[in-house]
C-alpha positions as CSV (number, residue, x, y, z in Angstrom):
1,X,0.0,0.0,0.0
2,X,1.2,3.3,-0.5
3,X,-0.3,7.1,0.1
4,X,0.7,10.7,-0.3
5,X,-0.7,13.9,-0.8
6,X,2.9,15.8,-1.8
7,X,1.5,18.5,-4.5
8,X,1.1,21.3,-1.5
9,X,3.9,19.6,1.1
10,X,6.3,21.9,2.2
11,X,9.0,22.2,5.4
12,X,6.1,24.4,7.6
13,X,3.7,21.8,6.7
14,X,4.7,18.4,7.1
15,X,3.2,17.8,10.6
16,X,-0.2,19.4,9.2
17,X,0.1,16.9,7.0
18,X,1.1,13.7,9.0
19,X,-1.9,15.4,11.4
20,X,-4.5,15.0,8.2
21,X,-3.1,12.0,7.3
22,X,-3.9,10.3,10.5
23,X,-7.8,11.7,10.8
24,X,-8.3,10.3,7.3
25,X,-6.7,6.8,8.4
26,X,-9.1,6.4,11.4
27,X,-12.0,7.0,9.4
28,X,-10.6,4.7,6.4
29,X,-10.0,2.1,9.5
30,X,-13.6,2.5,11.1
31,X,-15.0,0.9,7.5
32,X,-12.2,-1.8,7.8
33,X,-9.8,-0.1,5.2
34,X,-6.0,-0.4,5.5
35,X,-4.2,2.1,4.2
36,X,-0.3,2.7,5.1
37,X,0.9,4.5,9.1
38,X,2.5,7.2,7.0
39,X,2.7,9.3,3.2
40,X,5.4,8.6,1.1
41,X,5.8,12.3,0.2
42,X,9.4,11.7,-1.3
43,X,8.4,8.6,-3.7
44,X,8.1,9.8,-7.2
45,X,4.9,11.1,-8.6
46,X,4.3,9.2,-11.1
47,X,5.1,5.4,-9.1
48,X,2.7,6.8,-6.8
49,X,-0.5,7.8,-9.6
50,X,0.4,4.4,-10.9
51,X,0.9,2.5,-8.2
52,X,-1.5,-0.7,-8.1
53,X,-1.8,-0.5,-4.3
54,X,-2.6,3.1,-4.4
55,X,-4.9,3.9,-1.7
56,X,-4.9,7.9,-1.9
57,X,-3.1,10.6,-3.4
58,X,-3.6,13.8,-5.2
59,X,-2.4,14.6,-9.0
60,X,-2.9,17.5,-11.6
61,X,-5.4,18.1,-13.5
62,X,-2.8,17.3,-16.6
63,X,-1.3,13.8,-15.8
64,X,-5.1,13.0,-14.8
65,X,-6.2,13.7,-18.2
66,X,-3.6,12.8,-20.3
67,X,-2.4,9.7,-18.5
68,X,-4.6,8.4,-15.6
69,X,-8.4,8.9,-16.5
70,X,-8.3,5.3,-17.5
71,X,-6.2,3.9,-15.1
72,X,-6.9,5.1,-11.3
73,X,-10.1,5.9,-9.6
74,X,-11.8,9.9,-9.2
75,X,-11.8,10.6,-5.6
76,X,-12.4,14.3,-5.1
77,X,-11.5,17.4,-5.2
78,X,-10.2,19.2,-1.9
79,X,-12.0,22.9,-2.1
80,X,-8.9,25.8,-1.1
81,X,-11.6,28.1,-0.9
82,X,-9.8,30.3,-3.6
83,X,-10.9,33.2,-5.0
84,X,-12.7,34.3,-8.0
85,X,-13.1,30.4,-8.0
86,X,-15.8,27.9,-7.9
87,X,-15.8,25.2,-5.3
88,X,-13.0,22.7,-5.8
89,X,-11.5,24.7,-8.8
90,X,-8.6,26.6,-9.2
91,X,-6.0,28.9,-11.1
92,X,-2.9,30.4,-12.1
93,X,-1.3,33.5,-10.5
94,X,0.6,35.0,-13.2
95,X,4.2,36.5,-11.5
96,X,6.4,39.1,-12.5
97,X,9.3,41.1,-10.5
98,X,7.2,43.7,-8.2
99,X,9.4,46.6,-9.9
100,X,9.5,45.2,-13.5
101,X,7.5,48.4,-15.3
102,X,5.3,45.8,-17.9
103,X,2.4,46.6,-17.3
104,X,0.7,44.2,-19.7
105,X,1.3,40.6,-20.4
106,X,1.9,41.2,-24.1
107,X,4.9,42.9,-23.0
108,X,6.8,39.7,-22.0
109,X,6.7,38.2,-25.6
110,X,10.1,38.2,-25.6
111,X,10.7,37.4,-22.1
112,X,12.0,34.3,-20.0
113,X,8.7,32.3,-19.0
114,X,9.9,30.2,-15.7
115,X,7.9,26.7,-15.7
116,X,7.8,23.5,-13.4
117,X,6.7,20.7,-15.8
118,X,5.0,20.9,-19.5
119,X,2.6,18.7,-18.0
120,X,1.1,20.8,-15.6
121,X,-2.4,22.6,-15.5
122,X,-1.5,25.4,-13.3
123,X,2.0,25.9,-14.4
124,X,2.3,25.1,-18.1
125,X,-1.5,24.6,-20.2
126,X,-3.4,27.6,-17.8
127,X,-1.1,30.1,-19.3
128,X,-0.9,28.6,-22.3
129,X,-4.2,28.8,-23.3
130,X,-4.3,32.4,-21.5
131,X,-1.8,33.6,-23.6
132,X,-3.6,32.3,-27.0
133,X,-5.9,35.1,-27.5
134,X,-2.7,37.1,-27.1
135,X,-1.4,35.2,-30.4
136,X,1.4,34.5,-29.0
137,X,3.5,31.7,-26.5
138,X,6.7,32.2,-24.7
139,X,10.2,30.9,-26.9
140,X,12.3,31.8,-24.6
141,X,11.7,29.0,-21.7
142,X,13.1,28.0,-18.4
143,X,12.3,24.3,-17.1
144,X,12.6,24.7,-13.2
145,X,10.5,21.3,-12.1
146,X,9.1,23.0,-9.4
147,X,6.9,26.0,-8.8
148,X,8.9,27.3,-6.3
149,X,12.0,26.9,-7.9
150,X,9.9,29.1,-11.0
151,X,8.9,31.6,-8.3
152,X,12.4,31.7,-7.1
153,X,13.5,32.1,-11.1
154,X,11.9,35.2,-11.7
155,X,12.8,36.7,-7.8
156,X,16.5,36.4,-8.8
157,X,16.2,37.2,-12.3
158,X,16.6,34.0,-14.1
159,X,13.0,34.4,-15.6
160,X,11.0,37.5,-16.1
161,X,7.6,35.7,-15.9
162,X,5.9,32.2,-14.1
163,X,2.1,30.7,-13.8
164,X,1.7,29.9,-10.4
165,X,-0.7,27.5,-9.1
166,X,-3.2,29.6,-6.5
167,X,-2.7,27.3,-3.8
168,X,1.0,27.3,-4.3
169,X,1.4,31.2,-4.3
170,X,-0.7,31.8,-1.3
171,X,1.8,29.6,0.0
172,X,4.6,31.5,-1.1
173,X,2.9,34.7,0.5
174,X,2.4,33.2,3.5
175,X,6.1,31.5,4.1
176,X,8.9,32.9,1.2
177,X,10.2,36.3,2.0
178,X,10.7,36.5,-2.4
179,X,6.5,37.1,-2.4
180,X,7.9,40.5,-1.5
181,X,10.0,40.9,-4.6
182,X,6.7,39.2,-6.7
183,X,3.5,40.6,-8.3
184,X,0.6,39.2,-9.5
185,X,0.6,40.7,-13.4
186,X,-3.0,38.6,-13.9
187,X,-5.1,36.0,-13.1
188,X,-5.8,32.6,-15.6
189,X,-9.5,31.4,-15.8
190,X,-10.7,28.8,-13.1
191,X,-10.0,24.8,-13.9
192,X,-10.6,21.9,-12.1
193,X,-8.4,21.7,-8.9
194,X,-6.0,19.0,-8.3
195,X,-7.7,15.3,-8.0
196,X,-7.5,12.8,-5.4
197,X,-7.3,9.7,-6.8
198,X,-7.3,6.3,-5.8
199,X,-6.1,2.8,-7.4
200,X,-8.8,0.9,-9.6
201,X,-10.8,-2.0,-7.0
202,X,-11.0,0.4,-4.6
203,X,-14.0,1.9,-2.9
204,X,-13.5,5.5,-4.3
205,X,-16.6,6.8,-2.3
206,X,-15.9,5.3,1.0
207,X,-12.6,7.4,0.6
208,X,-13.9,10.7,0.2
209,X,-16.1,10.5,3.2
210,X,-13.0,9.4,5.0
211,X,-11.1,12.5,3.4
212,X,-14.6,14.3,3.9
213,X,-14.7,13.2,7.6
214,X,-11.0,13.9,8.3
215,X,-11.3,17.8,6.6
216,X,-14.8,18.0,9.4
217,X,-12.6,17.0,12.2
218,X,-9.2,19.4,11.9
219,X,-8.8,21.8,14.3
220,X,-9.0,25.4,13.3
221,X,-5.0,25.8,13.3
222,X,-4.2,22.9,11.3
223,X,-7.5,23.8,8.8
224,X,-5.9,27.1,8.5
225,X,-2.4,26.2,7.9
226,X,-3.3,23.6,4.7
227,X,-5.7,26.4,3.6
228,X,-8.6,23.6,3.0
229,X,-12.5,23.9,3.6
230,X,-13.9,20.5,2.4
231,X,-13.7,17.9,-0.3
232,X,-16.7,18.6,-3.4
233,X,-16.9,15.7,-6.3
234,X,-16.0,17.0,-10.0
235,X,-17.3,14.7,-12.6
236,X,-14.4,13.3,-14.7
237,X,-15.9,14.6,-17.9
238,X,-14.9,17.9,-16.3
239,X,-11.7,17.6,-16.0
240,X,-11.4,15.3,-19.2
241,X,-12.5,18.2,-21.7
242,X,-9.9,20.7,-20.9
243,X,-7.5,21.2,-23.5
244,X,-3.9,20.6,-23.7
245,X,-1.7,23.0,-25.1
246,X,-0.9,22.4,-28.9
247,X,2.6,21.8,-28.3
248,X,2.5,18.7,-26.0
């Protein structure tokens, strides 16, 4: 068996997490469900999504699409209570320096766009399909694997420009001292947030009242610090027709 919920983990959260982790065990235990004593939050992402044990784990919106549909189970969606956003969707902060003088996003043609993987919603496809009615997408590119390590990028001038997962930046805010350096340029149009998703065989809606239950039970602090108000279900179909960009 095997278990992680790595896409928001981060040094000031791990004991949040371990916290979560264990409210959603209990509940998974009280309907005589095993599930592993702790998260692998260092295995790889993809073992993990494809791992035939698999009892919980969140992806992105991409990999789900692209690669997984067919092969894991649709949980939920956690709701971050984001906003501008509908419940259990997200979107993409678009970055730039605080003191860069652009103004306007068709001012970056040219520039350095910082991403974390082509085959991510928030960081790669949002803007892309942003950008379209622009005419234009970024040639000038900076793979970074992480979003942090994009935000980071364009703090030290190694980018001019990132797409930030919402979730992710109001991270940043709350714990990098770069946010102060940052600036949201705009906003990308709400998508489905990240998934949970369980291995096929599974019961896929005892496990979201578990993670349903668990969310109900965390005290205020912990609630607060993960930034999550509840668990909503997203048919698949929603997250199956949005479009990857062209270049994938």
């Amino acid at each position: 068996m095997i278990a992680n919920l790595m896409m928001y983990q981060r040094p000031q959260l791990v004991q949040a997490h371990a916290f979560y982790w264990a409210l959603i065990r209990k509940h998974l235990s009280d309907t005589g469900m095993d599930s592993p004593e702790t998260l692998s939050q260092d295995a790889e992402e993809f073992f993990v999504w494809k791992h035939p044990d698999l009892v919980l784990s969140q992806t992105c919106g991409m990999p789900y699409r692209t690669w997984l549909h067919d092969k894991v189970q649709l949980v939920g969606t956690p709701d971050f209570g984001l906003a501008d956003c509908p419940p259990g969707y997200y979107r993409s902060a678009i970055v730039v320096r605080a003191d860069d003088p652009r103004t306007q996003v068709t001012a970056f043609k040219n520039a350095i766009f910082a991403y974390n993987q082509t085959f991510s919603q928030s960081g790669y496809a949002a803007p892309f399909w942003h950008l379209r009615p622009e005419g234009f997408w970024f040639e000038n590119r900076l793979h970074t694997e992480q979003h942090l390590e994009s935000a980071q990028a364009v703090a030290t001038g190694r980018a001019d420009i990132a797409s930030l997962d919402a979730v992710t930046w109001r991270n940043i805010e709350t714990y990098e001292p770069i946010a102060a350096g940052l600036r949201v340029l705009e906003w990308t149009k709400p998508t489905p947030g990240l998934p949970l998703i369980t291995a096929l065989g599974n019961d896929a809606d005892l496990i979201f009242n578990a993670v349903k239950g668990a969310i109900e039970e965390l005290d205020e602090q912990i609630r607060s610090q993960l930034g999550i108000k509840g668990i909503v279900k997203i048919p698949k179909n929603d997250y199956l027709r949005v479009r990857n960009p062209d270049d994938i």
